[in-house]
N, CA, C and O atoms as a Maestro MAE file, in Angstrom:
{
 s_m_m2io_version
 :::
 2.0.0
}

f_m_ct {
 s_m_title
 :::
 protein
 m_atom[340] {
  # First column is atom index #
  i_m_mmod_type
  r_m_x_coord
  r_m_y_coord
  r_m_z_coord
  i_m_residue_number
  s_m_chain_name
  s_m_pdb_residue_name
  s_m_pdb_atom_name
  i_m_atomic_number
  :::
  1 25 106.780 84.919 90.920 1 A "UNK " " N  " 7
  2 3 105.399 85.341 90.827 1 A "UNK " " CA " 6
  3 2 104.899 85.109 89.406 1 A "UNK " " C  " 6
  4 15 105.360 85.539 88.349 1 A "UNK " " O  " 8
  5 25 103.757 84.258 89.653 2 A "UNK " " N  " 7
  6 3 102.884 84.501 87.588 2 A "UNK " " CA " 6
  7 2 103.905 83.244 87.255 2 A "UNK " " C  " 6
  8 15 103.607 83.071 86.073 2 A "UNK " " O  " 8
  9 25 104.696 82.474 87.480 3 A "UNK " " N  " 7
  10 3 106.101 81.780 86.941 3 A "UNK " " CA " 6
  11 2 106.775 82.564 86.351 3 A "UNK " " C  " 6
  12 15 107.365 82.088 85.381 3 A "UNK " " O  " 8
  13 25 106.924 83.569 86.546 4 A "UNK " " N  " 7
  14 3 108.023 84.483 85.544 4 A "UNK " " CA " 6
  15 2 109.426 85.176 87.055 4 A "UNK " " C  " 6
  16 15 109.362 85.587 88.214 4 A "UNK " " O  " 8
  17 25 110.344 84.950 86.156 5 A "UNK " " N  " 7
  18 3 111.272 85.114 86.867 5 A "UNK " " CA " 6
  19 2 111.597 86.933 86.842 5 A "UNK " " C  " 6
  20 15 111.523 87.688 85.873 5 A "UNK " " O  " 8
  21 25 111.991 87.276 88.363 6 A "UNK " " N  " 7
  22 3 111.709 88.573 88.771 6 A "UNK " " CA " 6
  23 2 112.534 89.167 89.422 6 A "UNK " " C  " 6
  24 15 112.596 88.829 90.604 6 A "UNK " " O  " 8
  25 25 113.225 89.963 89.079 7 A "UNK " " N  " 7
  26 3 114.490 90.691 90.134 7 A "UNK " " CA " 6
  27 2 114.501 92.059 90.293 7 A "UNK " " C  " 6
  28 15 114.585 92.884 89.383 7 A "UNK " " O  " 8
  29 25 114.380 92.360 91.923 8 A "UNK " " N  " 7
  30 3 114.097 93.882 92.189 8 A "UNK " " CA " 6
  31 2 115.125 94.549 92.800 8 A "UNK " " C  " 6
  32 15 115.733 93.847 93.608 8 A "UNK " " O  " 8
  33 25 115.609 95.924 92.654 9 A "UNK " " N  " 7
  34 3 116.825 96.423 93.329 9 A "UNK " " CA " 6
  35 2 116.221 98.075 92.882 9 A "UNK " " C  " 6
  36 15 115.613 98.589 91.943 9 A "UNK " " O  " 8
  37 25 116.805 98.480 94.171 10 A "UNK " " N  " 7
  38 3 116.108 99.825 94.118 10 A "UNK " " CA " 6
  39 2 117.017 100.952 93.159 10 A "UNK " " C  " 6
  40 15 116.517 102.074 93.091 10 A "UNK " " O  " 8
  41 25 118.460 100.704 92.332 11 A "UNK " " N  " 7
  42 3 118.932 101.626 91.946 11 A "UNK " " CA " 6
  43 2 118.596 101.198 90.549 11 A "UNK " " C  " 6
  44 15 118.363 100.002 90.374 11 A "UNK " " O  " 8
  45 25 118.525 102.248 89.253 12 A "UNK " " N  " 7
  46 3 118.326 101.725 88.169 12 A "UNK " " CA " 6
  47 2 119.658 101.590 87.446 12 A "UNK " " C  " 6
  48 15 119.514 101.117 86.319 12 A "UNK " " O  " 8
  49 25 120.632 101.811 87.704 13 A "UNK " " N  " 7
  50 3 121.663 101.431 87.190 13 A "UNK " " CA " 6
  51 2 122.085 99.629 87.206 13 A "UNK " " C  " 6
  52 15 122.687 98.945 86.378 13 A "UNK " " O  " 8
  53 25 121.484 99.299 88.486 14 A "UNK " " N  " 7
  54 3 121.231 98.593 88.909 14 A "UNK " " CA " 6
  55 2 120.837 96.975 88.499 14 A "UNK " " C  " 6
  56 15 121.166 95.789 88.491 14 A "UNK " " O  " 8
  57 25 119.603 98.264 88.091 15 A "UNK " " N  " 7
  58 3 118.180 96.929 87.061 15 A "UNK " " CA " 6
  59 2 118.354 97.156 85.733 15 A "UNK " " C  " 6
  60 15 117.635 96.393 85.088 15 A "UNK " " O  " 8
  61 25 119.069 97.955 84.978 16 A "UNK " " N  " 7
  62 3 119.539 97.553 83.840 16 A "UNK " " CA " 6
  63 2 120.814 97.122 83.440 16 A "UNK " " C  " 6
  64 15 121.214 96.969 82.286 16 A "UNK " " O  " 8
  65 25 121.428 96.937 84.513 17 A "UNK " " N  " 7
  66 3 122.653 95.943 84.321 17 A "UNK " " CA " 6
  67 2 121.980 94.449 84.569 17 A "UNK " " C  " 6
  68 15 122.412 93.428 84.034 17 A "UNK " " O  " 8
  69 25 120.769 94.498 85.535 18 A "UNK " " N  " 7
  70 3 120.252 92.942 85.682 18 A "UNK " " CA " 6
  71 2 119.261 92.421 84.380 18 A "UNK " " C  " 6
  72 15 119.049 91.335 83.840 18 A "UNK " " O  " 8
  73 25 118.847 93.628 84.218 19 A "UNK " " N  " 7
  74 3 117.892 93.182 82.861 19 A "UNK " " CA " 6
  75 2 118.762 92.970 81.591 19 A "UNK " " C  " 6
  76 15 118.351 92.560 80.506 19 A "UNK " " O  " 8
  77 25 120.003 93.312 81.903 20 A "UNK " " N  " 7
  78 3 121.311 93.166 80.438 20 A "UNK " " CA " 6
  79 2 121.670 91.339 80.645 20 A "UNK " " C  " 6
  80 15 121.761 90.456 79.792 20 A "UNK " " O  " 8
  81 25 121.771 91.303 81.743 21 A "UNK " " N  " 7
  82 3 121.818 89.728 81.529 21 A "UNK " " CA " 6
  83 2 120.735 88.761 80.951 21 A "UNK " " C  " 6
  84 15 121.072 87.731 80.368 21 A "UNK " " O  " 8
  85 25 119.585 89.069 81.105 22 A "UNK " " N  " 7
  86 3 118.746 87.919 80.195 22 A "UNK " " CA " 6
  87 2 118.507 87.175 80.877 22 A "UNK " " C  " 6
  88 15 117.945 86.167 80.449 22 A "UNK " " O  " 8
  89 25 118.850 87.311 82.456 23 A "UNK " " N  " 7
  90 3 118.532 86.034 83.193 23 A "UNK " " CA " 6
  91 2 116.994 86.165 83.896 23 A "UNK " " C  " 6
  92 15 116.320 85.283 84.429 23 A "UNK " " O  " 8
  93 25 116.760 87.293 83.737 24 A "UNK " " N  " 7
  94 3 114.723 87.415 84.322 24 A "UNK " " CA " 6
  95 2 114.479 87.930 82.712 24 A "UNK " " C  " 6
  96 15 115.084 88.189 81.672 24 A "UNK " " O  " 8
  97 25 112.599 87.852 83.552 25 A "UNK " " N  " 7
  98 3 111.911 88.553 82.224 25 A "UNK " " CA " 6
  99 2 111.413 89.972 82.610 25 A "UNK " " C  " 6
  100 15 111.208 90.948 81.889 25 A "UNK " " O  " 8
  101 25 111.236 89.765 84.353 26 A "UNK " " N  " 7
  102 3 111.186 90.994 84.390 26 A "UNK " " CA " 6
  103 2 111.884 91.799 85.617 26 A "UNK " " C  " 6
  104 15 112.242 91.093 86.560 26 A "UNK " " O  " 8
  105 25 112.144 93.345 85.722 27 A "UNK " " N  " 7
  106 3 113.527 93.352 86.557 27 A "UNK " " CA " 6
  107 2 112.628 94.894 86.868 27 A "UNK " " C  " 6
  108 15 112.232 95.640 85.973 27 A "UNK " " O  " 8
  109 25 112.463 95.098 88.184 28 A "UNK " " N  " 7
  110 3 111.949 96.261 88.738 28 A "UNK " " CA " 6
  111 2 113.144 97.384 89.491 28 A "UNK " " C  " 6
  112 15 114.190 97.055 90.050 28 A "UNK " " O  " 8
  113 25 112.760 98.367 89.350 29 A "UNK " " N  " 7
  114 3 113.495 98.978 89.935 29 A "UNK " " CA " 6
  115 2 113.002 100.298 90.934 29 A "UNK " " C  " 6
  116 15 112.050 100.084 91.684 29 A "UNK " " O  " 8
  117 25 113.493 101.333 90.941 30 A "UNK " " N  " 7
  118 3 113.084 102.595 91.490 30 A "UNK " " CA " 6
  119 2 114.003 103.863 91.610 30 A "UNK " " C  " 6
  120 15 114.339 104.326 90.520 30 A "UNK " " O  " 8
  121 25 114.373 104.372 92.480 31 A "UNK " " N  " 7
  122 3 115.102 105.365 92.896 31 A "UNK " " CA " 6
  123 2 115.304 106.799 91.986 31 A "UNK " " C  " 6
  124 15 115.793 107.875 92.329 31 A "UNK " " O  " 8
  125 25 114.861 106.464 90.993 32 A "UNK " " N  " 7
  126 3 114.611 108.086 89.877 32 A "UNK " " CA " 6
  127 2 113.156 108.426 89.867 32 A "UNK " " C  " 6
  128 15 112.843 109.355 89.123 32 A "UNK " " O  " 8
  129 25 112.435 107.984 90.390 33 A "UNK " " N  " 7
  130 3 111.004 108.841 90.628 33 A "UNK " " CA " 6
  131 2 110.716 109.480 89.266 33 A "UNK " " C  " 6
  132 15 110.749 110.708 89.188 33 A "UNK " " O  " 8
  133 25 110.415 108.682 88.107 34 A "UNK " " N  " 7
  134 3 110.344 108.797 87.382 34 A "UNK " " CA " 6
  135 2 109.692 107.188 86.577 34 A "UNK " " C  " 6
  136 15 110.523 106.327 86.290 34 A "UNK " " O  " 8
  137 25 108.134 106.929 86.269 35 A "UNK " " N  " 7
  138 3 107.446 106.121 86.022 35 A "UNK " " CA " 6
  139 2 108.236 105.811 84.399 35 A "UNK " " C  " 6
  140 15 108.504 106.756 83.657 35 A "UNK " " O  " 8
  141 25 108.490 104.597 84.079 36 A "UNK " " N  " 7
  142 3 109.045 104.205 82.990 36 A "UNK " " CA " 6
  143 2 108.839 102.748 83.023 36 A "UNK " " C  " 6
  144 15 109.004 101.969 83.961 36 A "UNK " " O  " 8
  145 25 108.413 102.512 81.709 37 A "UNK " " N  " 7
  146 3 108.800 100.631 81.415 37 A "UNK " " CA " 6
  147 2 109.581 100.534 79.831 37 A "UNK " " C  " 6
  148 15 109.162 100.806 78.705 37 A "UNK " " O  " 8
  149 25 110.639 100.119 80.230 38 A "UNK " " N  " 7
  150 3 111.453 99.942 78.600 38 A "UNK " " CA " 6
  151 2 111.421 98.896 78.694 38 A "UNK " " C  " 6
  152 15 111.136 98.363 79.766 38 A "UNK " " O  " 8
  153 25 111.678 98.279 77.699 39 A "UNK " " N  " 7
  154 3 111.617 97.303 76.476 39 A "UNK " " CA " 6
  155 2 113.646 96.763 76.377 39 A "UNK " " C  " 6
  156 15 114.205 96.994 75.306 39 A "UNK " " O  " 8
  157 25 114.294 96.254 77.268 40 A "UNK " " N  " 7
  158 3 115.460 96.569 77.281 40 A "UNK " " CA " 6
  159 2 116.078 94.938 76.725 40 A "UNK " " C  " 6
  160 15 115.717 93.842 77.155 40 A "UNK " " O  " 8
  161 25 117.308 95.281 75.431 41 A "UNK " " N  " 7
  162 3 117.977 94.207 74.936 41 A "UNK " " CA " 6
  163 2 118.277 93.512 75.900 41 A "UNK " " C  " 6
  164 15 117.795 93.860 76.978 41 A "UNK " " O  " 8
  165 25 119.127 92.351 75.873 42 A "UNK " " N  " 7
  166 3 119.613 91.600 76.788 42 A "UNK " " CA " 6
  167 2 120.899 91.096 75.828 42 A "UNK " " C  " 6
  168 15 121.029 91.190 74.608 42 A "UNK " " O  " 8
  169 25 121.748 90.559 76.783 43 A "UNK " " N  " 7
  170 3 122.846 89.979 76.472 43 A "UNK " " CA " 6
  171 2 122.541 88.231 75.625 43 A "UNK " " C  " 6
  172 15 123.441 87.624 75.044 43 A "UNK " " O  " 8
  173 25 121.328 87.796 75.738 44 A "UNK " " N  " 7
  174 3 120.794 86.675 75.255 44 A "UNK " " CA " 6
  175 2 120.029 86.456 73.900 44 A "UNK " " C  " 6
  176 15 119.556 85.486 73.308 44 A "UNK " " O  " 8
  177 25 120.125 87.769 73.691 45 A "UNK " " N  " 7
  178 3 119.759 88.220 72.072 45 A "UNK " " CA " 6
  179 2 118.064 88.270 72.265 45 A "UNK " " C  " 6
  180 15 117.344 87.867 71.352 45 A "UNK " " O  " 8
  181 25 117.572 88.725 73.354 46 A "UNK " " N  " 7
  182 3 116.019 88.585 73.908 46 A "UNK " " CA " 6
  183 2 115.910 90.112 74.310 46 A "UNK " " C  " 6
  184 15 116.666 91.082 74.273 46 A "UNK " " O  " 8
  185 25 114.712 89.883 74.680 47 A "UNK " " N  " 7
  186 3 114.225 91.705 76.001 47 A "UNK " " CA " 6
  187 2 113.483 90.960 77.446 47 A "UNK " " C  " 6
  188 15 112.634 90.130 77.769 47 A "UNK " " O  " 8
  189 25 114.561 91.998 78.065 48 A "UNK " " N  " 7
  190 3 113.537 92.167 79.424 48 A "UNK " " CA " 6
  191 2 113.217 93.400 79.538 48 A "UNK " " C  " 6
  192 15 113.802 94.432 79.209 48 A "UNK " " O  " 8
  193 25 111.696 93.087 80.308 49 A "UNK " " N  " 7
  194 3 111.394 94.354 80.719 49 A "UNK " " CA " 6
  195 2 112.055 95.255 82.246 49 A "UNK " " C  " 6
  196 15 112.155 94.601 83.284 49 A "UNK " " O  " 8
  197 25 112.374 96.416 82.237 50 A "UNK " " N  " 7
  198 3 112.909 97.163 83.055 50 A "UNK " " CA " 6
  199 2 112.099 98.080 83.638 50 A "UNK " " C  " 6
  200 15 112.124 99.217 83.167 50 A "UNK " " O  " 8
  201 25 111.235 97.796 84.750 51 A "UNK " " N  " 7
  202 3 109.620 98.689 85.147 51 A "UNK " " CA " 6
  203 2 110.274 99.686 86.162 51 A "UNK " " C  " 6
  204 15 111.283 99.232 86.702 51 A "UNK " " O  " 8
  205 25 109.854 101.136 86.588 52 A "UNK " " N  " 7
  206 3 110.056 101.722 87.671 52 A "UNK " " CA " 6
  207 2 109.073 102.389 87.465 52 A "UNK " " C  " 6
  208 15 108.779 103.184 86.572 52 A "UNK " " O  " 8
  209 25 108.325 101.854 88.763 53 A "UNK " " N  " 7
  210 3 106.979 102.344 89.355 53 A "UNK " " CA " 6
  211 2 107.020 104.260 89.553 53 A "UNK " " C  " 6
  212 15 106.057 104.932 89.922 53 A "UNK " " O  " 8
  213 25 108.311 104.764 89.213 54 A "UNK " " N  " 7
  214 3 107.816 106.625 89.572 54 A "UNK " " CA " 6
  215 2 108.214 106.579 91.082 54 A "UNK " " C  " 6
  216 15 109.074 105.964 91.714 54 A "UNK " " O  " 8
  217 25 106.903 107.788 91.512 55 A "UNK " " N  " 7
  218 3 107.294 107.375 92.680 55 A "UNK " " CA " 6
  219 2 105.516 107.577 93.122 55 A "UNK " " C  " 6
  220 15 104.681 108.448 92.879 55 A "UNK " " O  " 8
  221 25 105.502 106.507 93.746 56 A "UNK " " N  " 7
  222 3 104.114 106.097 95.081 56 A "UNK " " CA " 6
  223 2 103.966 107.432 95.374 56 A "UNK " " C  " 6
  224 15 103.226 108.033 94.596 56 A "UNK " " O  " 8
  225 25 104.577 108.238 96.495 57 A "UNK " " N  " 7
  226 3 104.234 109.104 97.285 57 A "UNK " " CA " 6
  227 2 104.609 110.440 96.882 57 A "UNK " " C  " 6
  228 15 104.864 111.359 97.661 57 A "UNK " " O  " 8
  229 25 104.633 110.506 95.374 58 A "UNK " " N  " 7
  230 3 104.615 112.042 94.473 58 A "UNK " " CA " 6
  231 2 106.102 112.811 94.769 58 A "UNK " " C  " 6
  232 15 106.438 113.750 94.048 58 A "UNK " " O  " 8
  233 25 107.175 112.229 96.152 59 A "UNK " " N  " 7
  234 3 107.836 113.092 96.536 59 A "UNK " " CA " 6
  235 2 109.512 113.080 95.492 59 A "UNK " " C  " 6
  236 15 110.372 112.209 95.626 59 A "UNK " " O  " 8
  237 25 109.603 114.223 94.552 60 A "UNK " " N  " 7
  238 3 111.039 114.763 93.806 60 A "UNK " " CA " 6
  239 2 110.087 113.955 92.487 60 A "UNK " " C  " 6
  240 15 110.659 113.347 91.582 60 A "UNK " " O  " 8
  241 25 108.829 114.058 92.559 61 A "UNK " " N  " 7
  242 3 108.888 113.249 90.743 61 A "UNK " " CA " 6
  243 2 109.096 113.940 89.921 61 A "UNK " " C  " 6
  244 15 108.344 114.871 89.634 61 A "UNK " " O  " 8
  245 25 110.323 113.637 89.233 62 A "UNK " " N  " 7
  246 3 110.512 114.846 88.170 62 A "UNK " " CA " 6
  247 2 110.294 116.131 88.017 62 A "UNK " " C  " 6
  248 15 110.340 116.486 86.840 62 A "UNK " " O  " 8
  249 25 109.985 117.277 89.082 63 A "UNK " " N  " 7
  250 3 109.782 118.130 88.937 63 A "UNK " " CA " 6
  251 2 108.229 118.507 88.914 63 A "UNK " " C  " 6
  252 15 107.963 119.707 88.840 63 A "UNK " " O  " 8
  253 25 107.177 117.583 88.970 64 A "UNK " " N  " 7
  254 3 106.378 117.904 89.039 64 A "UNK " " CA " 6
  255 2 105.664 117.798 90.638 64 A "UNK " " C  " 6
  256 15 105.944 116.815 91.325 64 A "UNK " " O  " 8
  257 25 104.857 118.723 91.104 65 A "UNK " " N  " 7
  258 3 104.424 118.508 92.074 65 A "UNK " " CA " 6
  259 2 103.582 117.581 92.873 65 A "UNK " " C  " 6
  260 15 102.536 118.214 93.019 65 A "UNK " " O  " 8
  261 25 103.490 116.785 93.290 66 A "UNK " " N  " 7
  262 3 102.691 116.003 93.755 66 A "UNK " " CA " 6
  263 2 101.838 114.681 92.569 66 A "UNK " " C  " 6
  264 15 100.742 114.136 92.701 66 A "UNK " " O  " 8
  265 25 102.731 114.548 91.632 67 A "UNK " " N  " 7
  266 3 102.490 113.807 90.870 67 A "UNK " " CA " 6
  267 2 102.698 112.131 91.131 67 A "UNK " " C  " 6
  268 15 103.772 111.610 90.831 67 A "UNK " " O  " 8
  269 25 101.652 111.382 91.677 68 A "UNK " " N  " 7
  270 3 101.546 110.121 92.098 68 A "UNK " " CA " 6
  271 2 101.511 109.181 91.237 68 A "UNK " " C  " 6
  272 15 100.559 108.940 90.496 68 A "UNK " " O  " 8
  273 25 102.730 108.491 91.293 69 A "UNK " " N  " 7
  274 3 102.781 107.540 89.778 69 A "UNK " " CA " 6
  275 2 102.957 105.998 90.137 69 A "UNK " " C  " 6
  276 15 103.876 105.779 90.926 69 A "UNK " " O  " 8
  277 25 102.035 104.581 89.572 70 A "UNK " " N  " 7
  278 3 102.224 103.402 90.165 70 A "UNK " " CA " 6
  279 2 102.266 102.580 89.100 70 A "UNK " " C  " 6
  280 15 102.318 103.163 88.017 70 A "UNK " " O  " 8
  281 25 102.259 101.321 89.074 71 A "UNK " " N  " 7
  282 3 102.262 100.388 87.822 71 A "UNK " " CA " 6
  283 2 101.199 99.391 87.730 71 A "UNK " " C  " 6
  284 15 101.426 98.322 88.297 71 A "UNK " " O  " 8
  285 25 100.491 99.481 87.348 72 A "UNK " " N  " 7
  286 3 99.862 98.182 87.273 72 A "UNK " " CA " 6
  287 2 100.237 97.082 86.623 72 A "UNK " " C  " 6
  288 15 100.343 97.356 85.427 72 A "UNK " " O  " 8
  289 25 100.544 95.711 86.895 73 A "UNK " " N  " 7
  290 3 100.904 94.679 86.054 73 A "UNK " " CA " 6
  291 2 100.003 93.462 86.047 73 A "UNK " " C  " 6
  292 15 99.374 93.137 87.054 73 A "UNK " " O  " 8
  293 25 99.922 92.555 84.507 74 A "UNK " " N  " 7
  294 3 99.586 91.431 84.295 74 A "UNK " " CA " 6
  295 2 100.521 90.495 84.056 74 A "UNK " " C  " 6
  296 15 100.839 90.309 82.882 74 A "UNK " " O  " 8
  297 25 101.120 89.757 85.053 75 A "UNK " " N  " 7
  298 3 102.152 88.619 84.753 75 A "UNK " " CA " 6
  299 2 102.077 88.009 83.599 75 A "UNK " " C  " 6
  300 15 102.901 87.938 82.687 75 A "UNK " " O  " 8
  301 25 100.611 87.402 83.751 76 A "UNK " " N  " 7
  302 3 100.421 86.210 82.714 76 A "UNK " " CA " 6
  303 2 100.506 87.267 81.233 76 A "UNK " " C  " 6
  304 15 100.860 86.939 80.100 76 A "UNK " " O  " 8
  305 25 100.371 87.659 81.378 77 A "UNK " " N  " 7
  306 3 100.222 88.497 79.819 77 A "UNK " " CA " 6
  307 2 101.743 89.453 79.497 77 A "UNK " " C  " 6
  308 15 102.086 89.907 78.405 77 A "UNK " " O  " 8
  309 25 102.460 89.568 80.782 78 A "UNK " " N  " 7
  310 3 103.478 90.511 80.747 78 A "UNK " " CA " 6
  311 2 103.115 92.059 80.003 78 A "UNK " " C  " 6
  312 15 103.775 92.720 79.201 78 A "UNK " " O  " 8
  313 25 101.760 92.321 80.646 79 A "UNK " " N  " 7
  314 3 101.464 93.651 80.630 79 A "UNK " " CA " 6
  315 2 101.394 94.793 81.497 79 A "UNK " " C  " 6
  316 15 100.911 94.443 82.574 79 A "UNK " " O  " 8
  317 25 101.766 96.401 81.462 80 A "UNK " " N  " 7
  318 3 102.073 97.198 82.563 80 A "UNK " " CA " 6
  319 2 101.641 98.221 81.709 80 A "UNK " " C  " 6
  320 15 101.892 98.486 80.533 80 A "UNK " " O  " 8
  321 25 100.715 98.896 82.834 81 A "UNK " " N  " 7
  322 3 100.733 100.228 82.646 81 A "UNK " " CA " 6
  323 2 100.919 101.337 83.737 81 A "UNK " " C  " 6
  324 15 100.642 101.230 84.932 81 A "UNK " " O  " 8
  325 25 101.418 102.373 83.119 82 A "UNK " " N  " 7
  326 3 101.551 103.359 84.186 82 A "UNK " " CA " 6
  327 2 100.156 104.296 84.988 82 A "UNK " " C  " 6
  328 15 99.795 105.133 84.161 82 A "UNK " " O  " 8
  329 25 99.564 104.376 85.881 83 A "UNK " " N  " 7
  330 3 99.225 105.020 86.354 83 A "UNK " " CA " 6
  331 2 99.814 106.301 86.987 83 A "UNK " " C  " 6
  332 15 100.950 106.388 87.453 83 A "UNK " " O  " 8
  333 25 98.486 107.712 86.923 84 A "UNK " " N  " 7
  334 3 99.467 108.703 87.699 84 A "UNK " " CA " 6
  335 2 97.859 109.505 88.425 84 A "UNK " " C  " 6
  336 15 96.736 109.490 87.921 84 A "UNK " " O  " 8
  337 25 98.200 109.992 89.429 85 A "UNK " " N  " 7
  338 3 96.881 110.736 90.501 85 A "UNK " " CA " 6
  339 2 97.908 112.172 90.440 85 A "UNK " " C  " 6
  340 15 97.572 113.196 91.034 85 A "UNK " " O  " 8
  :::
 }
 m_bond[339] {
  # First column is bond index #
  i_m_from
  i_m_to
  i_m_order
  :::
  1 1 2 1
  2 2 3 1
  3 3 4 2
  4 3 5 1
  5 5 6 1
  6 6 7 1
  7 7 8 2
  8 7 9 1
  9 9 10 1
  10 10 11 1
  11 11 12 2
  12 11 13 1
  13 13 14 1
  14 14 15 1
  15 15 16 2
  16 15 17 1
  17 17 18 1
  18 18 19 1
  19 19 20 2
  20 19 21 1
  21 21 22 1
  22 22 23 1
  23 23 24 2
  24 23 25 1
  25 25 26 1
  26 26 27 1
  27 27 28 2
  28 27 29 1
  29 29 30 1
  30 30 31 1
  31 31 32 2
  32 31 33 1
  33 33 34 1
  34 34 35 1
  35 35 36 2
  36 35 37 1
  37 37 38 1
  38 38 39 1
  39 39 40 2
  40 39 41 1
  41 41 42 1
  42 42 43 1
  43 43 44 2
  44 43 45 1
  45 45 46 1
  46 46 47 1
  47 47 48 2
  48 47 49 1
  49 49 50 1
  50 50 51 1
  51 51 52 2
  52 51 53 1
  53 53 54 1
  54 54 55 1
  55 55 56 2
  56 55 57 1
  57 57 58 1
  58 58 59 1
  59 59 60 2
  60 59 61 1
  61 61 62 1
  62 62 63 1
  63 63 64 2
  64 63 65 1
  65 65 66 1
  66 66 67 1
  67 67 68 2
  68 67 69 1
  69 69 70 1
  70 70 71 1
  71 71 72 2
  72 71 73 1
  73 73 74 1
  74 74 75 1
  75 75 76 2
  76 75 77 1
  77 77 78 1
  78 78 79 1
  79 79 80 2
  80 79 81 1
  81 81 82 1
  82 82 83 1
  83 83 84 2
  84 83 85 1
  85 85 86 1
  86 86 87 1
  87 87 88 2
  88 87 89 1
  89 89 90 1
  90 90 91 1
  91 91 92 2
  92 91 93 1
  93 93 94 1
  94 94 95 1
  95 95 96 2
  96 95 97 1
  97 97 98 1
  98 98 99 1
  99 99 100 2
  100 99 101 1
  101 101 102 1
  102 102 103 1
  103 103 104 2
  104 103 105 1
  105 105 106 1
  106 106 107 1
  107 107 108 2
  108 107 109 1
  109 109 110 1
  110 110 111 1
  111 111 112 2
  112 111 113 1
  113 113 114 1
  114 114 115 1
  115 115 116 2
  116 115 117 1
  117 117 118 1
  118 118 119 1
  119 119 120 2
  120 119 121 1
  121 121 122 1
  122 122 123 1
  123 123 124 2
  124 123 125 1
  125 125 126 1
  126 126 127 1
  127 127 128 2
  128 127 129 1
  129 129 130 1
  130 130 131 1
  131 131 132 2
  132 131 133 1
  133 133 134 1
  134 134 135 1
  135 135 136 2
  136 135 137 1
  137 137 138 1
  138 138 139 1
  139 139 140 2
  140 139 141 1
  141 141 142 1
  142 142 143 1
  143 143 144 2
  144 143 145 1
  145 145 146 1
  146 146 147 1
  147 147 148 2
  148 147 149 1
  149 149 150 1
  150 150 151 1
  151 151 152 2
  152 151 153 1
  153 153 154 1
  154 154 155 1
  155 155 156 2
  156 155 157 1
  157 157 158 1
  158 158 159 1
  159 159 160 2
  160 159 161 1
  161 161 162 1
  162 162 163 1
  163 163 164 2
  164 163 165 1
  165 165 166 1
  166 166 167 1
  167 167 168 2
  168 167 169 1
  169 169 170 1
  170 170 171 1
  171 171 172 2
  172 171 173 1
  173 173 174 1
  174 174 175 1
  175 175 176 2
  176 175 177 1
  177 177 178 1
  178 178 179 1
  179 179 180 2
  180 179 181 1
  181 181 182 1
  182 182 183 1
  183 183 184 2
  184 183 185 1
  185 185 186 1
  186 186 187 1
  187 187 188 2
  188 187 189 1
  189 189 190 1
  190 190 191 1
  191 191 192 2
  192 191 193 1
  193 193 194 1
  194 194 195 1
  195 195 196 2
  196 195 197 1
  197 197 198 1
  198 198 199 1
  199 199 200 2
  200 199 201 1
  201 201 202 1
  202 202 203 1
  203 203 204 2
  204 203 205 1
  205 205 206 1
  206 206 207 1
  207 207 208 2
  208 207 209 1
  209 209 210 1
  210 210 211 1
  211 211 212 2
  212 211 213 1
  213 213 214 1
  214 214 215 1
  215 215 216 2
  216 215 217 1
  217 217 218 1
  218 218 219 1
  219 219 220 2
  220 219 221 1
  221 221 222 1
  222 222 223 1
  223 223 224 2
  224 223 225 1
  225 225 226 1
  226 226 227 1
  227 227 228 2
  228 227 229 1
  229 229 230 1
  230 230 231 1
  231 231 232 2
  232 231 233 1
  233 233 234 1
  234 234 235 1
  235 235 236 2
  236 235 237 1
  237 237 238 1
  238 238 239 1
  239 239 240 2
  240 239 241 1
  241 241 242 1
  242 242 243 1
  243 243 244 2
  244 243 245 1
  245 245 246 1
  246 246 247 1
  247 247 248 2
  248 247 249 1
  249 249 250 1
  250 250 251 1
  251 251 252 2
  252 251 253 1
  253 253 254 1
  254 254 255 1
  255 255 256 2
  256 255 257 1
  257 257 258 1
  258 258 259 1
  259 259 260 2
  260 259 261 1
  261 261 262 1
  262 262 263 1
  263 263 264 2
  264 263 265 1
  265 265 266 1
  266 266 267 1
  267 267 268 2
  268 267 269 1
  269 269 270 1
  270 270 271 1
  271 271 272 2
  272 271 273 1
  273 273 274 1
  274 274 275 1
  275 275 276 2
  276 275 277 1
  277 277 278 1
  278 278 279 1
  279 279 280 2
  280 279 281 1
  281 281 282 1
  282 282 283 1
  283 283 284 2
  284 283 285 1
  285 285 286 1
  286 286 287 1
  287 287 288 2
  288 287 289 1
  289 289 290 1
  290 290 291 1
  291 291 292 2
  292 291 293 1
  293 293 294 1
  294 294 295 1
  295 295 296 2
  296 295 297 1
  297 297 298 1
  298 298 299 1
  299 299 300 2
  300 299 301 1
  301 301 302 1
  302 302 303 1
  303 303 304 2
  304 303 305 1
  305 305 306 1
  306 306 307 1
  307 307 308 2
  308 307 309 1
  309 309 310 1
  310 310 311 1
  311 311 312 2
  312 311 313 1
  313 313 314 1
  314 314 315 1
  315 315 316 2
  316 315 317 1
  317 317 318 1
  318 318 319 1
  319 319 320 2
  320 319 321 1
  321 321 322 1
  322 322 323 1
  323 323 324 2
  324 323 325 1
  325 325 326 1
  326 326 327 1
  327 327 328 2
  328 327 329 1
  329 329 330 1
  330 330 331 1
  331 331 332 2
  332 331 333 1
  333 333 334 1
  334 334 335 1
  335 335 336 2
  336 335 337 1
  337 337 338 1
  338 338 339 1
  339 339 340 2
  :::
 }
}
């Protein structure tokens, strides 16, 4: 997508073992319901980014109740921000 190379897996242990390789730029993940984008080294002496959207449907986010969290992204620019309802 955007030409940027992209790898998604729902555990984050997961996507920062994939984002440690250097082989995408950007590497999505999920399963901690918890909205985050790091900035993560790579094994290539580079960064990928490591995005987890939170969670969509508010349900276990961190402790907060009904807190709806999503990502917005710009490929071409490799920009993200978090949204939350």
């Amino acid at each position: 997508m955007g030409g940027r190379r992209i790898f998604a897996t729902y555990y984050p242990h997961d996507g920062r073992g994939m984002a440690c390789t250097g082989d995408y730029d950007l590497v999505c993940c999920g399963h901690g319901h918890v909205a985050e984008i790091i900035c993560q080294t790579n094994i290539k002496e580079g960064q990928t980014l490591l995005v987890n959207p939170g969670s969509v449907s508010g349900i276990g986010a961190s402790g907060v109740e009904e807190m709806f969290t999503w990502i917005l992204s710009d490929l071409n620019n490799m920009v993200f921000e978090i949204h939350t309802h």
